[in-house]
C-alpha positions in Angstrom: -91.2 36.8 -18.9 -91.2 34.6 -21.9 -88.2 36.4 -23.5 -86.4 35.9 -20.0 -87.4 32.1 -19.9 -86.0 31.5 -23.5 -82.4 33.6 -22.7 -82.6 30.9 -19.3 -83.3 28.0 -21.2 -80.5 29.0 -24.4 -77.6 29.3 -21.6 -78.5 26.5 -20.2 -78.1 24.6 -23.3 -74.7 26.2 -23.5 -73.7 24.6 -20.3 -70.3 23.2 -20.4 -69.5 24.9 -23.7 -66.2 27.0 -24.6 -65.4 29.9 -26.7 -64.6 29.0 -30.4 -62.5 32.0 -30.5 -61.1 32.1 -27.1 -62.0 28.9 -25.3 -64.1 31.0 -22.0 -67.5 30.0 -20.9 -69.6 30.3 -23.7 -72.9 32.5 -23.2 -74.3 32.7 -26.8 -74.6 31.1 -30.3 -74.4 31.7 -33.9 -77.9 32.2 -35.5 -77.0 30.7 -38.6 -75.4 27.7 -37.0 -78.9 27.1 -34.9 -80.4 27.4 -38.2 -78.5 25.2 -39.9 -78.1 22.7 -37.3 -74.5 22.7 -36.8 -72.9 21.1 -33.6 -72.4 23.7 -30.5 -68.9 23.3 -30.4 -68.3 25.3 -33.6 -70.9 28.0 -32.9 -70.3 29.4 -29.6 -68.9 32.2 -28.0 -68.2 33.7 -24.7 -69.9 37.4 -26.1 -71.0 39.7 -29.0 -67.4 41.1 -29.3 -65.6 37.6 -29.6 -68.6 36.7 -32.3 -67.4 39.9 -34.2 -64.1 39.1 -34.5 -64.4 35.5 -35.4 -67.1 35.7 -37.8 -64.8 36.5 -41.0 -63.2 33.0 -40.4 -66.3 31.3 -38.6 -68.7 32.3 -41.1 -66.7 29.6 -43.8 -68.3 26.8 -41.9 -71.9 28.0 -43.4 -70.6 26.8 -47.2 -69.0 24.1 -47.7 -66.5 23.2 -48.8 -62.5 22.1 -48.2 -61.4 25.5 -46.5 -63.4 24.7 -42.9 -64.6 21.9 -41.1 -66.7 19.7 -43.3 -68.1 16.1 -44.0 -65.9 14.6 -46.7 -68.0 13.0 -49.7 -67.4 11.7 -52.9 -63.8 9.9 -52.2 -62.6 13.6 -51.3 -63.9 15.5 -54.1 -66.7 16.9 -52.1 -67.8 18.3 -48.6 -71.2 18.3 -46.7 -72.1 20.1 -44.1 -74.2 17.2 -42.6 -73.0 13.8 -41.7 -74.4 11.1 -44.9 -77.4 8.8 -43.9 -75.9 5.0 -43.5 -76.7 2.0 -42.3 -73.5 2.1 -40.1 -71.9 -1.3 -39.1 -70.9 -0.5 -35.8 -70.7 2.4 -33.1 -68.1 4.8 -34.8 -69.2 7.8 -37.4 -67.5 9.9 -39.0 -66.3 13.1 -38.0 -66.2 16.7 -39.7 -62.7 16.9 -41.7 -60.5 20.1 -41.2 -59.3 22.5 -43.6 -56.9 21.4 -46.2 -53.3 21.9 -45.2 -50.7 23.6 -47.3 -47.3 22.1 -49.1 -44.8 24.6 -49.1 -43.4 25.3 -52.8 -39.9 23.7 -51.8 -41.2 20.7 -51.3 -41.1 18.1 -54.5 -44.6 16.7 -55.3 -46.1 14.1 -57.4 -47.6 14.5 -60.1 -51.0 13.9 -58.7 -50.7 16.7 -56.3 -52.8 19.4 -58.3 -55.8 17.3 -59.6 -55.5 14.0 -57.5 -54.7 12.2 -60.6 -51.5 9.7 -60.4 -51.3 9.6 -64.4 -47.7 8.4 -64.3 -49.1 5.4 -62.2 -51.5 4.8 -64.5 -49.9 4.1 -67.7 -47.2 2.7 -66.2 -45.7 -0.5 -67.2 -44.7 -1.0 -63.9 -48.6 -2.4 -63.5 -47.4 -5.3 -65.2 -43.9 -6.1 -64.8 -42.4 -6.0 -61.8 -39.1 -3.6 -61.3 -36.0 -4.2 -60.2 -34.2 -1.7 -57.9 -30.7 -1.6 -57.5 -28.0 1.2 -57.3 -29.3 4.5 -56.8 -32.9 3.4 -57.0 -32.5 1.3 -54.1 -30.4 3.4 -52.3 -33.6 6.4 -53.0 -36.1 3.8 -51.8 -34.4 2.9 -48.6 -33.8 6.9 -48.2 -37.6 7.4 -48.4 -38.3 4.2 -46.1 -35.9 5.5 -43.5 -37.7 9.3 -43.2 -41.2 7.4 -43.2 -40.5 5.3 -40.0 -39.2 8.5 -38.2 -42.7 10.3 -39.1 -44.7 7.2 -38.0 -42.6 7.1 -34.9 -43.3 10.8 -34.1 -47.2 10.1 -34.7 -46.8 6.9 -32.3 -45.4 9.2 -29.5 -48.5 11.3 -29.2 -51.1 8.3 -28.9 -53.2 8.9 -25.8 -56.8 9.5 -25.0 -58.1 12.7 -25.6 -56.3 13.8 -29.2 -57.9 13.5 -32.3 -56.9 11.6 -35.3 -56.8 15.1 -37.0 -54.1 16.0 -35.0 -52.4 12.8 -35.9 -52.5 14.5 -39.2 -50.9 17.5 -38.1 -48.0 15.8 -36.7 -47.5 13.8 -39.5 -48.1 16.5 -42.6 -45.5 18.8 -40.5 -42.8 15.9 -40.3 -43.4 14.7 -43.7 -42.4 19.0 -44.2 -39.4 19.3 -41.7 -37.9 16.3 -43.3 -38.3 17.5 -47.3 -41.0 15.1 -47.7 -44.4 15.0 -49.3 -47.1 13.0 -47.8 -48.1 10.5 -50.3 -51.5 10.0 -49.9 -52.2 14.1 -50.1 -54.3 14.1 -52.9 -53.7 10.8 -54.1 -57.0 9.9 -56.1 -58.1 13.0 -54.1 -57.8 11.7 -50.9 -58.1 14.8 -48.7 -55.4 14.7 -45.7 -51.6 13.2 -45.3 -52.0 10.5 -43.4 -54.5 7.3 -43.0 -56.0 6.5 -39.6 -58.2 3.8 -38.9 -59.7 3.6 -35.6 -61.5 0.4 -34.5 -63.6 -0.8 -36.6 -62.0 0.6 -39.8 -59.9 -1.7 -41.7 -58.1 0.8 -43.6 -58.1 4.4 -45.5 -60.0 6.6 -42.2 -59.8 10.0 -43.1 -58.3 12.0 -39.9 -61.1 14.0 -38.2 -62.3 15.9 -35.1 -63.3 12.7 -33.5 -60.8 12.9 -30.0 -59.6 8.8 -29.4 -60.9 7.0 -26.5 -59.4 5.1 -23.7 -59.8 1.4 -25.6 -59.5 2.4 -29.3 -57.3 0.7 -31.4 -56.0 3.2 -34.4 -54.1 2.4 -36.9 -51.7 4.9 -38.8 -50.6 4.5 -42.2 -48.1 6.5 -43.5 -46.3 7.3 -46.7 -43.5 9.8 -47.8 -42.4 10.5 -51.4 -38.6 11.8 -50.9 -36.4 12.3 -54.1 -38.6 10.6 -56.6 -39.3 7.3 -54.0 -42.2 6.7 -51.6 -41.8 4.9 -48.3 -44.7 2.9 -47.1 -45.5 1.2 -44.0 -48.2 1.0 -40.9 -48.6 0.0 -37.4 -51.7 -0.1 -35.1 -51.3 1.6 -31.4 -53.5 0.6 -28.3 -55.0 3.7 -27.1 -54.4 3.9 -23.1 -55.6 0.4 -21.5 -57.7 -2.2 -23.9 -59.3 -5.7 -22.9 -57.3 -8.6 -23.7 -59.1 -9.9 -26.8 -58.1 -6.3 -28.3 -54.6 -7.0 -27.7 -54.7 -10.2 -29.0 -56.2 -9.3 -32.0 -53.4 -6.0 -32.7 -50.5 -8.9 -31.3 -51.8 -11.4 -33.9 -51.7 -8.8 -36.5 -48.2 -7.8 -36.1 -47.1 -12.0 -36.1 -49.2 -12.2 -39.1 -46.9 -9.8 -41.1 -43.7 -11.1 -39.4 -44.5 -14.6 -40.1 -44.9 -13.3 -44.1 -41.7 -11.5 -44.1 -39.6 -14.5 -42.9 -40.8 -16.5 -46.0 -39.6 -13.6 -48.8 -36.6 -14.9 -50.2 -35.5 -15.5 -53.8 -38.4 -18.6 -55.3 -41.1 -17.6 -52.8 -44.2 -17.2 -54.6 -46.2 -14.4 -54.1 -49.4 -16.4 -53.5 -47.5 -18.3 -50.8 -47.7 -15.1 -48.4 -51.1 -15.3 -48.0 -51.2 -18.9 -46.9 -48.8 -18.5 -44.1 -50.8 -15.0 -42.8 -53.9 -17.1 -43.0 -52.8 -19.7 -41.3 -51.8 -17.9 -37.9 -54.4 -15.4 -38.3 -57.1 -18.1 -38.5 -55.4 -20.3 -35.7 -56.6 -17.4 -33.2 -59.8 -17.4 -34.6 -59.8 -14.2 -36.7 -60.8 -13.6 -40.3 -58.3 -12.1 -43.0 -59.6 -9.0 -45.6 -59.6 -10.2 -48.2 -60.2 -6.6 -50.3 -56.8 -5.2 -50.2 -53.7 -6.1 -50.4 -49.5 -5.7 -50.6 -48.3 -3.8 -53.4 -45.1 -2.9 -55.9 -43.9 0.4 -54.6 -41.0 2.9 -55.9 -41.2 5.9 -57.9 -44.5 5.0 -57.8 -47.2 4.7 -54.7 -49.2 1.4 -56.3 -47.5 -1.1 -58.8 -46.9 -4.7 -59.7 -47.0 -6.9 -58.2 -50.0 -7.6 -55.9 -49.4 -9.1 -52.7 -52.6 -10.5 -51.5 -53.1 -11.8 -47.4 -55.4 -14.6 -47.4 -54.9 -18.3 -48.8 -55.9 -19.7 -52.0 -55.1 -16.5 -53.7 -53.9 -16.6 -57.8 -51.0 -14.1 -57.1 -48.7 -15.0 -60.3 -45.0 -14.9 -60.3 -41.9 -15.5 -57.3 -40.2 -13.1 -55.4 -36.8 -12.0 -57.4 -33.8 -10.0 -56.3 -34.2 -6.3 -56.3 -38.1 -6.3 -55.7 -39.4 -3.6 -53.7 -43.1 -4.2 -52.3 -45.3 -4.3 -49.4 -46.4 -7.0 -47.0 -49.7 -5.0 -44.9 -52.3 -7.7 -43.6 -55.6 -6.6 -42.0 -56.8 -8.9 -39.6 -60.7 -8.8 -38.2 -62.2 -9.7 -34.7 -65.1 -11.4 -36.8 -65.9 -11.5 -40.2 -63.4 -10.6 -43.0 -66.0 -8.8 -45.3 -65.6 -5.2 -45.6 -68.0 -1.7 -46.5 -67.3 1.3 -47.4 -68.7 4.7 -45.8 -70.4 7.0 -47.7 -66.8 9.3 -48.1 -65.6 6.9 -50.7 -62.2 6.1 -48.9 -63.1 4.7 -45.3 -63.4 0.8 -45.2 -65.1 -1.1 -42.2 -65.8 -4.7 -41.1 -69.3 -5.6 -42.1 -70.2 -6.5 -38.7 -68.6 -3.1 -36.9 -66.0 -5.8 -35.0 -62.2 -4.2 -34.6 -59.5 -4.5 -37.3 -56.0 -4.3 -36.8 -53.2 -3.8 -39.5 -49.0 -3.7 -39.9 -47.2 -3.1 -42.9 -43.4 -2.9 -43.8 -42.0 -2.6 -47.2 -39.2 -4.7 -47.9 -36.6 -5.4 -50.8 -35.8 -9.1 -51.5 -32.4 -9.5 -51.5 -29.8 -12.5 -52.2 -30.1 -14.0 -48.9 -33.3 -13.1 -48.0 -34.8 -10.0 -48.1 -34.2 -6.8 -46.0 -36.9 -4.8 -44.3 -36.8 -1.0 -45.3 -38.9 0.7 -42.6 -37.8 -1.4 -39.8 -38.2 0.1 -36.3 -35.4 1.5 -34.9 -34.1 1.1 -31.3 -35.9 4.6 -30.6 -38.9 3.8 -32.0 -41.9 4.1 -29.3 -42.5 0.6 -27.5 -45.6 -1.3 -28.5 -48.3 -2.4 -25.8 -46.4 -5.9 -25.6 -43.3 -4.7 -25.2 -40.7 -3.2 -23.3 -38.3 -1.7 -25.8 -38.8 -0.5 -29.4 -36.9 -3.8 -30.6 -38.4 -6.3 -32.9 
């Protein structure tokens, strides 16, 4: 009677469960996963024969490491199979991280891609000086710029309830790989997927996961492509299904923010100037400006002078000149504009778990003005304010 009870008791626990292997009602669970505590999802199975035949690939979730569904730790170095103790700011967590995905060999890479160190970057003097792109170089940049708004346009397509941000990564590491592309951020200081997505409370740098958006969510998706020699950087936040008015106010503001910035890049515009103007319209809603990060020199390589920062009274040094490539990308906060970091290393959140929204184009200044490089095209996905992909 006992043994009877405790079969009763373990199916009804499975209630509501699928097959990892073939997606049926599930009737049993891995004995190692109940031993080592690992969510239901991953562990069950609709019988003994479907357990047999997934275990060579189901037993990788026992050891951790970047081949299965882990925790990411130490800034992507490192995975756990249990989610890190933290004194989190607000309701989101983190999410186990998939498997790494693969770069086929035709596809040019950085030289970061093996060992996650940019060591080109580094030594640059490019850190210092700013470059000047002209010719070829600007015609490789503008290349780059133009395939990274057509991934971030296929990744704005499938926003709805119900997906996961690691699918987000799917659709953009397989894009990045129809168009000859590599995914910038793969790798890059060993940052473990191809894409950014920050969801809610994240400002920036969310490493896709298993968590599946909810009706509500903001998320914001940052990508990067490194085409020829050139990266092409920008970002744009969606509203996941229907959201509450002060959430679209604060994504709406965001997007003005960076607009606002952009009209002011012209020949003599100081670079400290741009975070004045952001400021100024971000505050006038009554929302805070990061203050943490910031617009960046970008070309042949993914971070370089000069530093763009968002908020006022900022000691940027030098003015925009012609033939300068960088990035304009504020973050704007419900609440307060301090940030923390999770216990991954990479993901950044608002101190007091409020939402944060972020845009970002890259631009090139030019004689008259300045031209934006991964503008939105008239096929580009509407956003929740609109009623065509114009800008």
């Amino acid at each position: 009677m006992e043994q009877k009870s405790s079969d009763n008791q373990e199916k009804a626990s499975l209630v509501g469960y699928t097959c990892a292997r073939c997606s049926k009602p599930a009737t049993l669970q891995c004995p190692k996963c109940l031993e080592l505590k690992l969510e239901q999802d991953f562990s069950t199975f609709c019988s003994q024969e479907c357990f047999k035949e997934a275990w060579p690939e189901h037993k990788k979730i026992h050891r951790p490491g970047d081949h299965a569904w882990h925790y990411c730790v130490r800034r992507g170095e490192g995975r756990s199979l249990y989610r890190p103790e933290f004194q989190w700011t607000g309701p989101l967590r983190p999410y186990r991280i998939g498997p790494t995905r693969e770069i086929p060999d035709s596809i040019p890479k950085p030289d970061y891609y093996n060992d996650g160190i940019p060591r080109s970057e580094m030594r640059s003097k490019q850190q210092k000086v700013v470059a000047i792109r002209q010719g070829d170089e600007e015609a490789g940049i503008r290349e780059a710029c133009r395939i990274g708004r057509l991934v971030l346009d296929r990744a704005h397509a499938v926003i709805e309830p119900g997906i996961t941000t690691d699918y987000i990564d799917e659709v953009v590491h397989n894009a990045c790989i129809e168009f000859g592309a590599y995914p910038s951020p793969y790798n890059y200081f060993n940052f473990p997927k191809s894409v950014c997505t920050s969801v809610n409370e994240v400002i920036c740098h969310g490493i896709p996961d298993r968590r599946k958006l909810e009706n509500g969510d903001i998320v914001n998706v940052d990508v990067t492509v490194y085409y020829n020699g050139w990266h092409g950087d920008l970002n744009e936040t969606f509203v996941v299904g229907e959201a509450s008015e002060s959430t679209k106010l604060l994504v709406k503001t965001t997007y003005e923010c960076l607009h606002k910035a952009i009209e002011a890049c012209k020949p003599g515009t100081r670079y400290r100037d741009i975070g004045s103007i952001i400021s100024k319209h971000a505050h006038s809603k009554g929302f805070g400006v990061v203050k943490s990060y910031c617009g960046h020199g970008i070309g042949d390589l993914f971070h370089c002078a000069p530093n763009v920062p968002h908020y006022a009274h900022n000691k940027a040094k030098g003015i925009m000149k012609v033939g300068e490539v960088f990035t304009i990308e504020p973050m704007i906060n419900e609440g307060s504009h301090r940030d923390k970091t999770w216990p991954d290393g990479w993901t950044s959140v608002t101190e007091d778990g409020k939402k944060s929204a972020q845009f970002e184009h890259q631009i090139i200044i030019t004689e008259n003005g300045c031209d934006i490089l991964t503008k939105r095209l008239d096929s580009s996905p509407p956003f929740s304010w609109q009623e065509d992909g114009t800008e």
